[in-house]
FITILO-777261 format. One record per residue: z, x, y of N, C-alpha, C, CB in turn; residue number from 1. Coordinates in pm, whole numbers, padded with zeros to 5 digits, always signed. Each point is the difference from the previous one (the first is absolute). Glycine has a CB too. Layout:
   n_c3   n_c1   n_c2  ca_c3  ca_c1  ca_c2   c_c3   c_c1   c_c2  cb_c3  cb_c1  cb_c2 num
      Z      X      Y      Z      X      Y      Z      X      Y      Z      X      Y NUM
...
***
This chain:
   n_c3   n_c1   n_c2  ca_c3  ca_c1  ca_c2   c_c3   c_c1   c_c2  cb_c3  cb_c1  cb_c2 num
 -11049 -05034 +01779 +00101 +00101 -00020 +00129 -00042 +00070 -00179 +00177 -00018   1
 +00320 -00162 -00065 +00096 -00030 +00036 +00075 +00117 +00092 -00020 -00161 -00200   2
 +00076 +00135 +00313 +00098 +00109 +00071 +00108 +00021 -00022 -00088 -00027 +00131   3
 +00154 +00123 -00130 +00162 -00032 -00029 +00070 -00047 +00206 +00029 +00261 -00303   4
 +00075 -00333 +00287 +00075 +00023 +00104 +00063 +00119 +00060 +00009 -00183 -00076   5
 -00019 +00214 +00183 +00055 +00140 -00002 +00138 +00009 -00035 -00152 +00056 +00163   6
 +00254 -00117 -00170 +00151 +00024 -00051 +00015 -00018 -00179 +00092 -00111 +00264   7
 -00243 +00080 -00306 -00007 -00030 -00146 -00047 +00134 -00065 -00056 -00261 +00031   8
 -00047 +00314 +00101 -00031 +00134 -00046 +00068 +00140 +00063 -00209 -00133 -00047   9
 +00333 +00059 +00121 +00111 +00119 +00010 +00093 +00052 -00108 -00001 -00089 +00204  10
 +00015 -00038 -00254 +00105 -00037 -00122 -00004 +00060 -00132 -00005 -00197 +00097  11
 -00112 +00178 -00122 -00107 +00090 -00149 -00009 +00132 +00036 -00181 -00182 -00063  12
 +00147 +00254 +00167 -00018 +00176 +00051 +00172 -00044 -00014 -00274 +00118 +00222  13
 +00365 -00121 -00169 +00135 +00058 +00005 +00058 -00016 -00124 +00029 -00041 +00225  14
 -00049 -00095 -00317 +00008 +00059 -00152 -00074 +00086 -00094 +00076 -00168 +00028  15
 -00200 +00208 -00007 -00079 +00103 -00058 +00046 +00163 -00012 -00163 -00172 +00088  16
 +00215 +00182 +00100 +00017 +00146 +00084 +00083 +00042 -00089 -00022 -00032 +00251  17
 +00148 -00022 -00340 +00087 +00090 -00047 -00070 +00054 -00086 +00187 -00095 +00042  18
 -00219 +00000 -00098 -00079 +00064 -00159 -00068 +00100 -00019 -00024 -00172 -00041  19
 -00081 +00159 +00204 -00090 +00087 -00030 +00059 +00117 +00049 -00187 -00145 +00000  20
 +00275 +00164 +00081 +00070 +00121 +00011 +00098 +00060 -00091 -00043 -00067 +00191  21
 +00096 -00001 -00295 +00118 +00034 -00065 -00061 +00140 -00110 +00130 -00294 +00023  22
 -00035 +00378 -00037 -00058 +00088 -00081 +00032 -00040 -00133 +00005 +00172 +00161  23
 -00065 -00113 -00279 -00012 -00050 -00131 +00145 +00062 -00056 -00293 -00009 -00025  24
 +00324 -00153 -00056 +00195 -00031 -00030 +00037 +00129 -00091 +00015 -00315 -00030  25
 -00131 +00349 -00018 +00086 +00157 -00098 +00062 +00076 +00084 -00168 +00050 -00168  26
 +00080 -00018 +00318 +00030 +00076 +00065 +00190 +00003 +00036 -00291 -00026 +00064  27
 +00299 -00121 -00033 +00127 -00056 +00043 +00151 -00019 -00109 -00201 -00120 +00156  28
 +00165 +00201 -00271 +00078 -00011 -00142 +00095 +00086 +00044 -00170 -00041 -00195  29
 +00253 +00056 +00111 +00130 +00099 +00051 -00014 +00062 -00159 +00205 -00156 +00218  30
 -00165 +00304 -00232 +00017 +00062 -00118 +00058 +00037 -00059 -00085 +00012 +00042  31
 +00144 +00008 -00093 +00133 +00075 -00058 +00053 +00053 -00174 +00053 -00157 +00217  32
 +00031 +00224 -00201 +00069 +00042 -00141 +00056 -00056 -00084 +00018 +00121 +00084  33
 -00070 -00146 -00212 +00072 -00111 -00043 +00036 +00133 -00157 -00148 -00325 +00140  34
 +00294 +00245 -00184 +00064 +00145 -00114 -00083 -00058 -00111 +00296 +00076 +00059  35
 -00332 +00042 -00125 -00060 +00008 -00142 +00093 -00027 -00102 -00150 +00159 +00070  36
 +00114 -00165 -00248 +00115 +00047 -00073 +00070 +00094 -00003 -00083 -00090 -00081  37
 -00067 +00185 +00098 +00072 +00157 -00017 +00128 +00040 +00060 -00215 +00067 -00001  38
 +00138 -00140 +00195 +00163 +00076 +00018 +00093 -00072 +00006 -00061 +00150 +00111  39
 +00018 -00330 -00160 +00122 -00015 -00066 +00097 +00046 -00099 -00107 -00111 +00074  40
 +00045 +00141 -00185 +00012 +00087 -00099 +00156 +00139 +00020 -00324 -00075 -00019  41
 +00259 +00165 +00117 +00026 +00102 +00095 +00126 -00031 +00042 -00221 +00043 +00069  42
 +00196 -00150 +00027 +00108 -00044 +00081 +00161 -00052 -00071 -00230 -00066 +00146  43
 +00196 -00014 -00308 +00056 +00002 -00087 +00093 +00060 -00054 -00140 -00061 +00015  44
 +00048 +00181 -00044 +00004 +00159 -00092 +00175 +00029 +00084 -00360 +00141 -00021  45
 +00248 -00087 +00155 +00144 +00036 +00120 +00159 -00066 -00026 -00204 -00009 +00196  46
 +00194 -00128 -00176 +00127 -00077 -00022 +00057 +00008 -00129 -00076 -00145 +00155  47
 -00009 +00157 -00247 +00047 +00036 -00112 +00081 +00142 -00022 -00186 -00153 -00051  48
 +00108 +00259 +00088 +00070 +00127 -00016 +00152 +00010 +00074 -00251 +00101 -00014  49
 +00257 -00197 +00142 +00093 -00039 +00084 +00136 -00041 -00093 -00199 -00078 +00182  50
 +00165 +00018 -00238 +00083 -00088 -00072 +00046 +00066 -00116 -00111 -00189 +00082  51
 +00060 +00259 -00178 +00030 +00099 -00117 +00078 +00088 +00053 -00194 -00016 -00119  52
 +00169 +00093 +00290 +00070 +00078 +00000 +00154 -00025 +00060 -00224 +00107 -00013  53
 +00249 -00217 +00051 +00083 -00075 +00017 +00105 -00076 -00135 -00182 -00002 +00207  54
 +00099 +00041 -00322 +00066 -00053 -00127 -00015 -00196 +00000 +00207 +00261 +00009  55
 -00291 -00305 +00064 +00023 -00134 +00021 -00156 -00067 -00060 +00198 +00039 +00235  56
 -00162 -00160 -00290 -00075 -00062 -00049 -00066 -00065 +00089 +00108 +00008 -00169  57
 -00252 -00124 +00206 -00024 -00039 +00063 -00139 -00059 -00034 +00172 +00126 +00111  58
 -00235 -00211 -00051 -00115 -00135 -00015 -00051 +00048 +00169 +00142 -00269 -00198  59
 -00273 +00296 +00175 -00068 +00046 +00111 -00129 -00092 +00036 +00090 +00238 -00064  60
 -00108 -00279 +00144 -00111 -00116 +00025 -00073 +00053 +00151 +00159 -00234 -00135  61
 -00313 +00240 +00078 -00045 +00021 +00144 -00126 -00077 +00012 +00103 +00234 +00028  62
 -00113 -00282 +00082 -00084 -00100 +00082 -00116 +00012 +00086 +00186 -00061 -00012  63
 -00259 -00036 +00053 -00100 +00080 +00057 +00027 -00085 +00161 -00201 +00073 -00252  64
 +00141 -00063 +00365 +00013 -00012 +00098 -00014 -00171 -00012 -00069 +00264 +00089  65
 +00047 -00350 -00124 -00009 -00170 -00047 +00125 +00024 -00048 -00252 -00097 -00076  66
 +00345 +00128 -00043 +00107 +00001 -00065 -00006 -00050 -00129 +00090 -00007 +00193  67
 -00209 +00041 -00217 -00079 -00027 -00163 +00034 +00148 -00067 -00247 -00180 +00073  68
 +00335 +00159 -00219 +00032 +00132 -00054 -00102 +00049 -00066 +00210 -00045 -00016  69
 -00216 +00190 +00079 -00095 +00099 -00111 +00077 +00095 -00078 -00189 +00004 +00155  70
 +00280 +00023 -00137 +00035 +00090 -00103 +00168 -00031 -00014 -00212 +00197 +00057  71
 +00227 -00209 -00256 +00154 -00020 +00017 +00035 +00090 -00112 +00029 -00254 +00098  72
 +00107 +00314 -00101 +00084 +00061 -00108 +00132 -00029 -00014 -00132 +00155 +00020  73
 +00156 -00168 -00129 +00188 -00042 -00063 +00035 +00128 -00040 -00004 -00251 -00122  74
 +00115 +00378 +00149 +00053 +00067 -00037 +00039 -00043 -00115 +00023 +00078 +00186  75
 +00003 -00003 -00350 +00097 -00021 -00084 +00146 -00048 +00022 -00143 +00145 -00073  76
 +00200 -00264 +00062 +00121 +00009 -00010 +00046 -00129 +00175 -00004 +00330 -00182  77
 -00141 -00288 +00223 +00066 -00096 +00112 -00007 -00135 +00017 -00029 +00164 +00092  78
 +00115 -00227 -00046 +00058 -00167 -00014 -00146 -00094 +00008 +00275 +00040 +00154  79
 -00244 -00158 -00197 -00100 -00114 -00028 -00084 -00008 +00149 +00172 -00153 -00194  80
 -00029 +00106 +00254 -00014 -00070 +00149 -00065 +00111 +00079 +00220 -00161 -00002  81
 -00210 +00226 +00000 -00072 +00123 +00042 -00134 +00005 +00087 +00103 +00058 -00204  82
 -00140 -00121 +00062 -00154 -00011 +00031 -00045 -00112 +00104 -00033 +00083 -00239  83
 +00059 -00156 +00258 -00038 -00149 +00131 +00051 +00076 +00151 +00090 -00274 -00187  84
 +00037 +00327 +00156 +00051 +00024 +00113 -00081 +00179 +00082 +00261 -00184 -00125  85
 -00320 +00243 +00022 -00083 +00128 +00006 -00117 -00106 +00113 +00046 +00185 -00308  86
 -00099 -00246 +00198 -00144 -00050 +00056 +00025 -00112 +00136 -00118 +00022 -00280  87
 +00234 -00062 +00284 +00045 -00092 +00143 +00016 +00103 +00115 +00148 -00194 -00132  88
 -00092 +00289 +00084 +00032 +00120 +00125 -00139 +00050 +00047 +00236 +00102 -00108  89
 -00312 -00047 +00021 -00132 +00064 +00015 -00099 -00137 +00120 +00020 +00165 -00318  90
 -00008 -00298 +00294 -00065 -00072 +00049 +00026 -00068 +00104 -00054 +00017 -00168  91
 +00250 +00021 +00204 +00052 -00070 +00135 -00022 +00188 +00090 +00246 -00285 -00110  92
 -00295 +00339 +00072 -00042 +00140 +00115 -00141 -00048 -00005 +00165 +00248 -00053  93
 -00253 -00273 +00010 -00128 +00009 +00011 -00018 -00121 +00126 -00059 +00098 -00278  94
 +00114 -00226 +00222 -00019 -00131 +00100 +00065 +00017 +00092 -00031 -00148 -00133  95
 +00139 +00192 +00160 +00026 -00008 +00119 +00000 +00158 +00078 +00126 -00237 -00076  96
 -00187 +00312 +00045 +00018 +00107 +00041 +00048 +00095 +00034 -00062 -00094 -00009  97
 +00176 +00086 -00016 +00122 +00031 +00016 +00067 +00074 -00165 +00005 -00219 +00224  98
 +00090 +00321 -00215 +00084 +00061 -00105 +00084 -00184 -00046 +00048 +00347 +00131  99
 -00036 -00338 -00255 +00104 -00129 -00019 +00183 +00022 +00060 -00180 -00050 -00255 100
 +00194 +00177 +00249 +00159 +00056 +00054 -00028 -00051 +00147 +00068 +00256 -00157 101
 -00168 -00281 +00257 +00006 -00040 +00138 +00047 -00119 -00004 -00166 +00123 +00078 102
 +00140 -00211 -00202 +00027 -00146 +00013 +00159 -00022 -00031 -00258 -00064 -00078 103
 +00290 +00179 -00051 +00152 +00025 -00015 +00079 +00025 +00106 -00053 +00077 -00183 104
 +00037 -00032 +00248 +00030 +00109 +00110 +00102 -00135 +00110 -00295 +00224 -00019 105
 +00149 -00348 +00061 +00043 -00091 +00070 +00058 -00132 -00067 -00154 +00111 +00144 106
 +00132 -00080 -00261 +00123 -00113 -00077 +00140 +00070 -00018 -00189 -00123 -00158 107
 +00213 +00243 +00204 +00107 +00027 -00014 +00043 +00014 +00139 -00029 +00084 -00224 108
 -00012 -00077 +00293 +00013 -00032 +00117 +00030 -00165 +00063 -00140 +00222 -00024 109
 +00122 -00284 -00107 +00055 -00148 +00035 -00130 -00123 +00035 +00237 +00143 +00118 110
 -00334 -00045 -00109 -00130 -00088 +00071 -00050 -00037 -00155 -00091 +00145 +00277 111
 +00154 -00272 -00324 -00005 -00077 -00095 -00181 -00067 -00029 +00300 -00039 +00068 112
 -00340 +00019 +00061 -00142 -00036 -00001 -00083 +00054 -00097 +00026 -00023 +00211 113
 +00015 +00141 -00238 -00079 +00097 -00080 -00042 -00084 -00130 +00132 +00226 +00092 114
 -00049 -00275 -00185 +00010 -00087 -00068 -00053 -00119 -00024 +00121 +00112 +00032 115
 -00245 -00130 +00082 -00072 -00118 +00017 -00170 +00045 -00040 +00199 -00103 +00208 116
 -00191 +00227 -00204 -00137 +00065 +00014 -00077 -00024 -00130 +00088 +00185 +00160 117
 -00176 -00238 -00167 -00046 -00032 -00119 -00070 +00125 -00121 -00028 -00226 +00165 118
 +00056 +00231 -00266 +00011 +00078 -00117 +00027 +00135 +00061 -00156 -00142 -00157 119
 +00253 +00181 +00212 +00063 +00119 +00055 +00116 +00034 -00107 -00057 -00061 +00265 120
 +00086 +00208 -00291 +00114 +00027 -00107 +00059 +00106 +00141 -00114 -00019 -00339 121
 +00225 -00009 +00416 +00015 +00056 +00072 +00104 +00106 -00049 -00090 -00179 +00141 122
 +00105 +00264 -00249 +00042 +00109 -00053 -00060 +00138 +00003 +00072 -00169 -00106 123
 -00030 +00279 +00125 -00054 +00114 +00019 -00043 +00049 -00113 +00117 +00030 +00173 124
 -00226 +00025 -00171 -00112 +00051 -00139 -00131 -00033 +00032 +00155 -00046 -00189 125
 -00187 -00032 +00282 -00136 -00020 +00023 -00064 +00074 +00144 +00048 -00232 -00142 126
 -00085 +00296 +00081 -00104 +00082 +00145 -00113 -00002 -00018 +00122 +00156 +00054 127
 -00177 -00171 +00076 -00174 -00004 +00049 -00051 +00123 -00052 +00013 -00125 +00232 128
 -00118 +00124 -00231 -00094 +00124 -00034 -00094 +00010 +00115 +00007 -00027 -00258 129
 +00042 +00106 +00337 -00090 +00010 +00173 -00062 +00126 -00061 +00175 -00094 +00256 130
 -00322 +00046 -00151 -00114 +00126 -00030 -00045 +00024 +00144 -00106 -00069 -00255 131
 +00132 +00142 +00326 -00045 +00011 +00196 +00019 -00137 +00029 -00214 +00189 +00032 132
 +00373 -00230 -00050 +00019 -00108 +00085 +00017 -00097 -00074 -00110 +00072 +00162 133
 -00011 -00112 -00276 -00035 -00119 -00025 +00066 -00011 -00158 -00230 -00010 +00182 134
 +00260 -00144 -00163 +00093 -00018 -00129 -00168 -00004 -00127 +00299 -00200 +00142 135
 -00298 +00245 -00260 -00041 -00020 -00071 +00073 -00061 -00123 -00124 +00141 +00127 136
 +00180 -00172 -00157 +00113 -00008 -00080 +00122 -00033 -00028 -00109 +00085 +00013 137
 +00201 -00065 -00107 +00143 +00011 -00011 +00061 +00055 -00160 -00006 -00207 +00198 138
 +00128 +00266 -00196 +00078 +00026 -00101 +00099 -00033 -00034 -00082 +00109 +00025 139
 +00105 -00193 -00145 +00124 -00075 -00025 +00083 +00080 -00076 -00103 -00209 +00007 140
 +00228 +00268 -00025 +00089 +00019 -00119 +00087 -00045 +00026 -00056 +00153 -00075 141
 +00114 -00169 -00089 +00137 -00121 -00005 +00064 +00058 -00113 -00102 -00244 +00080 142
 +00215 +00280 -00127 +00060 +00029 -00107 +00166 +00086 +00011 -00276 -00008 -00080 143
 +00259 +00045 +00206 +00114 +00104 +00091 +00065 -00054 +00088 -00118 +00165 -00010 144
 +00194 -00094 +00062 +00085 -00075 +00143 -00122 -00015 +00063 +00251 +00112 +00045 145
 -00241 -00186 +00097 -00124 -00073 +00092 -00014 +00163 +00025 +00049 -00303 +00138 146
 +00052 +00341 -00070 -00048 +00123 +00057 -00063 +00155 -00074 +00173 -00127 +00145 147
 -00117 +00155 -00279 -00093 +00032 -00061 -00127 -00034 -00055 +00165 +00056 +00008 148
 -00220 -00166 +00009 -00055 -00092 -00029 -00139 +00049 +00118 +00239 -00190 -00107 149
 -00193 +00160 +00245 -00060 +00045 +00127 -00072 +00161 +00003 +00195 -00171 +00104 150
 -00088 +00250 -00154 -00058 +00137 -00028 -00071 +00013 -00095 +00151 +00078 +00078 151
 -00119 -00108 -00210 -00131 -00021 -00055 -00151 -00015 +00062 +00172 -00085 -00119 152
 -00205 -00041 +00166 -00098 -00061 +00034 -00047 +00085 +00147 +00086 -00240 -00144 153
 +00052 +00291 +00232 -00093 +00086 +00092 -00109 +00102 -00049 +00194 -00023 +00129 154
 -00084 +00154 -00250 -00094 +00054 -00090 -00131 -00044 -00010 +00176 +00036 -00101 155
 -00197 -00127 +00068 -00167 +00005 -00045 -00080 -00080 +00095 +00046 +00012 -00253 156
 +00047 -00074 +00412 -00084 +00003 +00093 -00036 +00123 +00102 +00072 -00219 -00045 157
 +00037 +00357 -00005 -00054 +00086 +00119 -00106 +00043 -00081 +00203 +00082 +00152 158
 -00326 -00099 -00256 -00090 +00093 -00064 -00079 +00004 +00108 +00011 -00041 -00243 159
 -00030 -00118 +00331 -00106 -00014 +00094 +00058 +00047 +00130 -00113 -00191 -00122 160
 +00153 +00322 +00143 +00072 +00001 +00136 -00107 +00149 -00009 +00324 -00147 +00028 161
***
């Protein structure tokens, strides 16, 4: 019968000990809310009614917390370009977490850097969709001034407030 050395059989117990103590990895998962269609759908609806009652046309794009689009609409009548710049807004709030007008905000402020940020549309119309805190989301519209543009898209982020 072979012995172990004792620093050979310290070595094996101190890599074992975690293991056998660690609690099971589901336990250790984190959980969370992730947006449906529906209330994409919903959330939509909102910006939309926003916008009719405003008399303004508009391309509404909303995202999911990745910045993968789930739900999009083209108002009648509203411009081509519309649409990229809807779904760029909706996806520079989701990635970076942030409203896209925060990024406006400091390019007008001169902090040119902004401009380096990769696939960022730093124009106002894109807002997060926070649910207790946590970004799930974002809402792009594009078709209006930036700043009508911004109100819009708050519209159908306060549904989740």
């Amino acid at each position: 019968m072979r012995r172990l050395s004792l620093p050979l059989a310290a070595l094996l117990l101190t890599i074992a000990m975690p293991t056998l103590a660690a609690p099971p990895l589901k336990t250790q998962l984190t959980q969370r809310t992730v947006l449906n269609l529906a209330a994409a759908e919903q959330i939509a609806a909102a910006a939309a009614a926003k916008a009719r009652e405003q008399n303004l046309t508009v391309s509404i794009a909303i995202v999911d917390e990745a910045g993968r689009l789930m739900h999009f609409q083209r108002m009648d009548g509203t411009p081509n370009s519309s649409v990229e710049v809807a779904i760029g807004k909706a996806v520079h709030a989701a990635d970076y977490r942030r409203d896209s007008g925060f990024h406006q905000k400091l390019l007008e402020g001169g902090n040119n850097v902004v401009l380096a940020l990769p696939h960022s549309l730093p124009i106002e119309g894109g807002v997060r969709l926070l649910l207790d805190g946590q970004v799930i989301g974002g809402i792009g519209v594009s078709g209006a001034q930036a700043a009508q543009d911004g109100q819009i898209a708050q519209a159908g982020a306060d549904l989740l407030k």
